[in-house]
C-alpha positions as CSV (number, residue, x, y, z in Angstrom):
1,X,122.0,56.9,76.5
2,X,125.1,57.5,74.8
3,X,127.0,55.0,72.3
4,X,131.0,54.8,72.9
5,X,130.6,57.4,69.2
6,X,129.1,59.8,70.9
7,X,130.1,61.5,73.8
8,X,129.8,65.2,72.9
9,X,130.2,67.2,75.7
10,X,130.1,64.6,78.3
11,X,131.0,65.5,82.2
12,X,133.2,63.0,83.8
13,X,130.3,61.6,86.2
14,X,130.5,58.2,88.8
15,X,129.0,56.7,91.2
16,X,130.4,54.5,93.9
17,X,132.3,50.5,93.6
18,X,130.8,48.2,91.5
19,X,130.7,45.3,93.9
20,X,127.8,46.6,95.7
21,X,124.4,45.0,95.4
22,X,122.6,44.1,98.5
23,X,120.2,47.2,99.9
24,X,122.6,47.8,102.9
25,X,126.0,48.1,101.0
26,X,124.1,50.2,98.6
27,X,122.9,52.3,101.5
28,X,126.8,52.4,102.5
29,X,127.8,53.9,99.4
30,X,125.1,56.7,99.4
31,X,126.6,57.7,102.9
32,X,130.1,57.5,101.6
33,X,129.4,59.3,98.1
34,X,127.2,62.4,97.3
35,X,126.2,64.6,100.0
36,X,124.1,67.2,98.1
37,X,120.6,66.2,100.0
38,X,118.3,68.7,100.3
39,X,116.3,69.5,103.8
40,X,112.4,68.9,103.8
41,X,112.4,72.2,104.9
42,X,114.3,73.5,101.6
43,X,111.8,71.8,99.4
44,X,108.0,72.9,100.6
45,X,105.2,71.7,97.7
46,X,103.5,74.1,95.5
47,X,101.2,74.2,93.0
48,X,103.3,74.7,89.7
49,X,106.3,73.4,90.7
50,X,107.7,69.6,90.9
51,X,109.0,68.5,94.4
52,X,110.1,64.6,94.7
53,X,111.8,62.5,97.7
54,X,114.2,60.0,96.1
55,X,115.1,56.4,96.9
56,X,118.5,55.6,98.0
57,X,119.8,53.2,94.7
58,X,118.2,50.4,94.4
59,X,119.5,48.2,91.8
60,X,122.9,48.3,90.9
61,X,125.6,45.9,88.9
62,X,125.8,42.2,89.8
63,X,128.9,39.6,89.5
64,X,128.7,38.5,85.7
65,X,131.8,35.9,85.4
66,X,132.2,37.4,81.6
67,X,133.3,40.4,82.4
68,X,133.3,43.6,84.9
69,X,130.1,45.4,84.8
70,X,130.3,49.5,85.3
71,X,126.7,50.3,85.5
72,X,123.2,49.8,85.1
73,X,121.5,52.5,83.7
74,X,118.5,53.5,81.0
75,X,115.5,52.0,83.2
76,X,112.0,51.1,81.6
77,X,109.9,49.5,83.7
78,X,105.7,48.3,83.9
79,X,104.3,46.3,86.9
80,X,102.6,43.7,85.0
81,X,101.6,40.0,86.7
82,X,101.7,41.0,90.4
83,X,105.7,42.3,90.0
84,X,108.1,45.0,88.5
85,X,109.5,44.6,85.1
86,X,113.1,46.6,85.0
87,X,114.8,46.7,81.4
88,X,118.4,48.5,81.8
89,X,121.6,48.9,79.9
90,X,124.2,47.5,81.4
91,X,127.9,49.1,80.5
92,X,130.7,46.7,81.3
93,X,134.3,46.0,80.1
94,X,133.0,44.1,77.1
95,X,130.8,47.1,76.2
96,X,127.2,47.6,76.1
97,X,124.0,45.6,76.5
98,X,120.6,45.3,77.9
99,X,119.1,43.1,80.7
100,X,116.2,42.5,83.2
101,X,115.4,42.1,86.3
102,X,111.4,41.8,88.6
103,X,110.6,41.9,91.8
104,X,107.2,42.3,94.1
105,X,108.0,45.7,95.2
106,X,110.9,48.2,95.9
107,X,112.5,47.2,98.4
108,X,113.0,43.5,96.9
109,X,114.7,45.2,93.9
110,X,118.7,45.1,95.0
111,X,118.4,41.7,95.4
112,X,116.5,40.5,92.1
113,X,118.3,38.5,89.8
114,X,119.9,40.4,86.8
115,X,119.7,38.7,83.2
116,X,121.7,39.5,80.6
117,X,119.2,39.4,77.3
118,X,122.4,38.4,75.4
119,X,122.0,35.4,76.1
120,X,118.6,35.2,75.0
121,X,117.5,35.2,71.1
122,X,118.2,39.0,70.7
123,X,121.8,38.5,71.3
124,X,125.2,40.0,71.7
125,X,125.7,42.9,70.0
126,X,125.7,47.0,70.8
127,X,122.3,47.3,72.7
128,X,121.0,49.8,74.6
129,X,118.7,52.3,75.8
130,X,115.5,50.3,76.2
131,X,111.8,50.7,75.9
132,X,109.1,48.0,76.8
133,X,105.1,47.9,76.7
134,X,102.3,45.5,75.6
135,X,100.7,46.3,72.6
136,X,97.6,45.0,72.8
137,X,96.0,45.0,68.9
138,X,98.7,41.9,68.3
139,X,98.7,40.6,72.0
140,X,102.8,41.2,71.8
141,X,105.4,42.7,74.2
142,X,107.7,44.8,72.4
143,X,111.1,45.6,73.8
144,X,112.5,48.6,71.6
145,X,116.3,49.6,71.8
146,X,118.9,51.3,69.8
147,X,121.4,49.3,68.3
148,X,123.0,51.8,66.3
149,X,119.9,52.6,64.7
150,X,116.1,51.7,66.4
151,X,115.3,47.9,67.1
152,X,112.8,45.9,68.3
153,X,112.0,42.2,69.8
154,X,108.9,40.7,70.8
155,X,107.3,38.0,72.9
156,X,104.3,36.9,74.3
157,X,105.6,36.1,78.0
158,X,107.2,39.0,79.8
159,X,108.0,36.7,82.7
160,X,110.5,34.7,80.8
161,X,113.8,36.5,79.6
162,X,114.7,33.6,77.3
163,X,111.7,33.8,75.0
164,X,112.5,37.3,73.5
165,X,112.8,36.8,69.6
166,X,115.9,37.9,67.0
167,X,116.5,41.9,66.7
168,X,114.7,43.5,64.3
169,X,115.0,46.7,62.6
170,X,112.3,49.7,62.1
171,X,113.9,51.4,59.1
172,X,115.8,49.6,56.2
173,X,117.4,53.0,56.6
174,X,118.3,56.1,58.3
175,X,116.1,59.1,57.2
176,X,117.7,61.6,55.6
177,X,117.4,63.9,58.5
178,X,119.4,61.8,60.6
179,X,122.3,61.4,58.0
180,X,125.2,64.0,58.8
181,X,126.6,66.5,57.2
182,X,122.8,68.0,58.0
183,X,122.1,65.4,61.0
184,X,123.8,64.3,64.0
185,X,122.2,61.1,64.1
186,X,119.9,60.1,66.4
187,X,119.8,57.8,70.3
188,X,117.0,56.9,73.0
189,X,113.7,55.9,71.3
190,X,110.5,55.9,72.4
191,X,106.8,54.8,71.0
192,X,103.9,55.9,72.1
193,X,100.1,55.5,70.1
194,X,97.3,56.6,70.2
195,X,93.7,55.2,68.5
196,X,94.9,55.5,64.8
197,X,99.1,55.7,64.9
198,X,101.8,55.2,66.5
199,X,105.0,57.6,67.0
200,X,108.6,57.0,67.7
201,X,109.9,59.5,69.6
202,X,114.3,60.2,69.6
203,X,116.6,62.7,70.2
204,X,119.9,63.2,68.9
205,X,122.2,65.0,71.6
206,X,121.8,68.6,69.6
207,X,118.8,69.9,71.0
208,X,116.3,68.0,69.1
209,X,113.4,66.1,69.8
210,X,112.1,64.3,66.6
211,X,109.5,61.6,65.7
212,X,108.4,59.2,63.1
213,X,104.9,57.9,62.4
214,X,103.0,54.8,61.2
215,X,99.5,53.6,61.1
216,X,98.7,51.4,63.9
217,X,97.2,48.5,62.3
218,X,101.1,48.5,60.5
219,X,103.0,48.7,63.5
220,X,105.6,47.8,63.8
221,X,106.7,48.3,60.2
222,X,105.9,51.8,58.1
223,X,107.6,54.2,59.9
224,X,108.2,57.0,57.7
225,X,107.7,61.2,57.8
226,X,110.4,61.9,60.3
227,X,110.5,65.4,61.9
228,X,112.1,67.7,64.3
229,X,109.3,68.8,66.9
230,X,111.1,70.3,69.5
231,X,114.2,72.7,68.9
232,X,116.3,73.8,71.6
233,X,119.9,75.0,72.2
234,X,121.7,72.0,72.6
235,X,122.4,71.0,76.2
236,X,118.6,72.7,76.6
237,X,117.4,69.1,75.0
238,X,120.0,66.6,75.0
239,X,118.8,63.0,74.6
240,X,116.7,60.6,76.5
241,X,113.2,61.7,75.9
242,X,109.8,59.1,77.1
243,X,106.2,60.3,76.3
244,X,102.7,60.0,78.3
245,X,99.2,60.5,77.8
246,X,97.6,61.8,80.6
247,X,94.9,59.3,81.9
248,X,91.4,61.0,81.2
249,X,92.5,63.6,78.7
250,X,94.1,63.9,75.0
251,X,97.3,65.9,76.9
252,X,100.1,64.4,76.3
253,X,103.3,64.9,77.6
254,X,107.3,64.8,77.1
255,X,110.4,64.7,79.5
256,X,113.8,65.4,77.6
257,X,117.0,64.9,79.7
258,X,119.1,68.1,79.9
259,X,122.3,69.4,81.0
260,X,123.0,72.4,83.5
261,X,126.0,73.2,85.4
262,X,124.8,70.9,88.6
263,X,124.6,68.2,86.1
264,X,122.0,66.4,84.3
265,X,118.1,67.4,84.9
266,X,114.9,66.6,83.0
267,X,112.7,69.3,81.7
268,X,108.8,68.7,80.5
269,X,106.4,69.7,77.5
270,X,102.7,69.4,76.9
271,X,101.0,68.9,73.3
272,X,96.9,68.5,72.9
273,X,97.7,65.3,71.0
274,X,100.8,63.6,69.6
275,X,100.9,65.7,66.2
276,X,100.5,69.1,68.1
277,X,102.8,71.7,69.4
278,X,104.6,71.1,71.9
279,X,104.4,74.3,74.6
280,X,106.3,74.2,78.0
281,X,104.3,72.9,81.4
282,X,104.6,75.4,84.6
283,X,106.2,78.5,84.5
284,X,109.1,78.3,85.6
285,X,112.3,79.0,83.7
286,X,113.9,76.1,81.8
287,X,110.2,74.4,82.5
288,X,111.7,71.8,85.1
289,X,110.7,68.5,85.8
290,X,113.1,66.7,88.1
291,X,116.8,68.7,88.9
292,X,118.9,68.4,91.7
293,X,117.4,71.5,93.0
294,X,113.8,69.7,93.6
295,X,114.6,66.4,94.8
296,X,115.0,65.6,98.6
297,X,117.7,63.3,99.3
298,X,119.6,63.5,96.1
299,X,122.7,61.3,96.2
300,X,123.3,61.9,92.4
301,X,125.1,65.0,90.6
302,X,121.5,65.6,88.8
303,X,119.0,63.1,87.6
304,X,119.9,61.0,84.4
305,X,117.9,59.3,82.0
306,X,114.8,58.0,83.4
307,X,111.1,56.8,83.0
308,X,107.6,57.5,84.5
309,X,106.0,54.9,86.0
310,X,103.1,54.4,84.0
311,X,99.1,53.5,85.1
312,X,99.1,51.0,82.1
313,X,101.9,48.6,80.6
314,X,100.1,49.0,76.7
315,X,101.5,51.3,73.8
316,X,99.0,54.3,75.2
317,X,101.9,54.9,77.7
318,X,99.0,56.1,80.6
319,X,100.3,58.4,83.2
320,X,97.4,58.5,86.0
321,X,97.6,62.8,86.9
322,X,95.3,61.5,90.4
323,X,98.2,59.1,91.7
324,X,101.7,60.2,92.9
325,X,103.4,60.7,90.5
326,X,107.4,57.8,91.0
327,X,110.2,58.2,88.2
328,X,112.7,55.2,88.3
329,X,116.0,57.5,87.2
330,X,119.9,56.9,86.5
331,X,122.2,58.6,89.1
332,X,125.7,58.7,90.0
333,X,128.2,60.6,92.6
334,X,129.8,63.9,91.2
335,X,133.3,62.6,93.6
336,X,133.9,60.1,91.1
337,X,135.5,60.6,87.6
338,X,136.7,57.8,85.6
339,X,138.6,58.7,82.5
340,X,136.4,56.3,80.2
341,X,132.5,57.3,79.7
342,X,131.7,53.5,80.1
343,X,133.0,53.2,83.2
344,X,130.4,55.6,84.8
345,X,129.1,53.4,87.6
346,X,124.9,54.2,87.4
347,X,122.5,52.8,89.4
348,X,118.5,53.1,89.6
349,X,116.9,55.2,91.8
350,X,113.2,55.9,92.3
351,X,111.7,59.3,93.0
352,X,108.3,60.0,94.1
353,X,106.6,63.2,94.2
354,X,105.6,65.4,97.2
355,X,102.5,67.4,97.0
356,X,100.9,68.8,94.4
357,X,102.6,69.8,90.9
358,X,101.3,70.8,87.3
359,X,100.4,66.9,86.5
360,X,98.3,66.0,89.7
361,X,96.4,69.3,89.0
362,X,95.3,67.7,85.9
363,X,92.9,65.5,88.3
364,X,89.7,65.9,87.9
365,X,88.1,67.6,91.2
């Protein structure tokens, strides 16, 4: 996700008019935009490889009476209560912000109510980017987001959109390896813990991948130690990274949004626990995850900042290797180019995989 500040080396990228919401309209526009699906036939599943079918969009922008909404983008979603819980950032003409939608399944998403968390206690404000689990040791849902620099909110009732509390900060301030000249700040965090800390994950748009730490039983306050733990050129690790423990295993794993010349793609690491070394997954070159070159039925110039869905809605961020494997992901139609990053029409898409891949091989036989 980036912030109006920082746009460094941003590709004009759109998708289709903002008015649409209901599934067939949004069908409509996915026959009128892209056309860069792939065949079945292009896209046979193999061990070490990723292969996914995606979704046509299936949540987009809906009327808001304050202003003209561009997009919806930066999904986080768990399926807790018997329904979907979607948090997105929403980029409109008053800038940017964060809402929610659920639904029983899928196909019910185009049509669920949007709510703008403005209007709850967090408030107006830059927000953006968000992240949301249970953790369980204090019973509280935690929605994390950057607001400039990380926040969070809690509540006890996910259901309810009005009972998230003020925005809170993690850090009274920025480590120093954030600060320029040396840092380039830093966007797009993500916690993750295991039995004795937790970690916040961000990236900074410069190839980096760094994280904080704190004990658990001081969560959420105590983050300190901030590092780089992946280094990359920089359009090799650009921003937008989530983190998963594989169900079963201490293998834990990262997906960091990157850019290549058919647009934005998502690339994947492996690490024996969250304080090891982080080593590509597969073989291939550029260790892929999900590109436009491995998704059947792409209507999107690449795939944009996304999240797993996970087997568990707590801070262990489970990723079941056994399942299929479903990303919910950002897209957008390379025909359109507004001249204002803002104005970037996203909407949600959901890919699920086909076959086996270097994750579902990590179930037991």
């Amino acid at each position: 996700m980036k912030t109006q500040k920082n746009m460094r080396g941003m590709k004009a990228l759109a998708f289709c008019p903002v008015s649409l919401a209901a599934a067939a309209m949004l069908a409509g526009c996915v026959n009128g935009g892209a056309s860069a699906g792939l065949s079945p036939s292009s896209l046979a599943p193999s061990h070490g490889a990723f292969y996914w079918k995606s979704s046509a969009p299936l949540i987009g922008p809906q009327a808001d009476p304050s202003q003209t909404v561009y997009a919806v983008k930066d999904p986080s979603v768990v399926f807790a209560n018997g329904k979907y819980h979607v948090f997105m950032t929403t980029a409109g003409s008053k800038g940017w912000g964060i809402a929610y939608t659920s639904f029983a399944d899928w196909p019910s998403a185009s049509t669920a109510p949007i709510f703008p968390l403005d209007k709850s206690p967090i408030g107006p404000g830059y927000r953006a980017a968000p992240e949301v689990f249970y953790f369980a040791p204090k019973k509280l849902w935690y929605l994390i987001f950057q607001g400039g620099d990380p926040m969070y909110s809690t509540t006890t009732d996910i259901d309810d959109p009005m009972s998230w509390g003020p925005a809170r900060p993690f850090f009274a301030t920025a480590p120093d390896i954030i600060k320029p000249p040396a840092g380039k700040g830093w966007l797009d965090f993500y916690i993750i813990c295991d039995d004795a800390k937790c970690y916040l994950f961000n990236t900074d748009d410069d190839g980096h991948v760094m994280r904080s730490e704190t004990g658990i039983d001081q969560f959420p306050n105590g983050f300190h130690n901030t590092v780089i733990v992946i280094t990359q050129p920089r359009e090799d690790a650009f921003e937008a990274s989530s983190h998963y423990r594989v169900k079963g295993t201490n293998t834990y794993l990262t997906v960091v949004e990157a850019i290549s010349p058919k647009g934005r793609y998502f690339r994947i690491w492996k690490s024996e626990g969250l304080e090891g070394n982080w080593v590509p997954l597969g073989t291939a070159a550029k260790n892929p995850f999900a590109t436009a070159d491995n998704v059947e039925g792409i209507w999107s110039e690449g795939v944009s900042h996304g999240e797993l869905i996970r087997d568990t809605t707590d801070q262990t961020q489970v990723i079941d290797p056994c399942k299929p494997l479903r990303f919910l992901f950002q897209g957008n139609d390379p025909s359109v180019h507004p001249s204002d990053y803002i104005q970037l029409p996203y909407r949600l898409g959901l890919l699920t995989a086909k076959g086996p891949n270097p994750i579902s091989d990590m179930c037991p036989k």
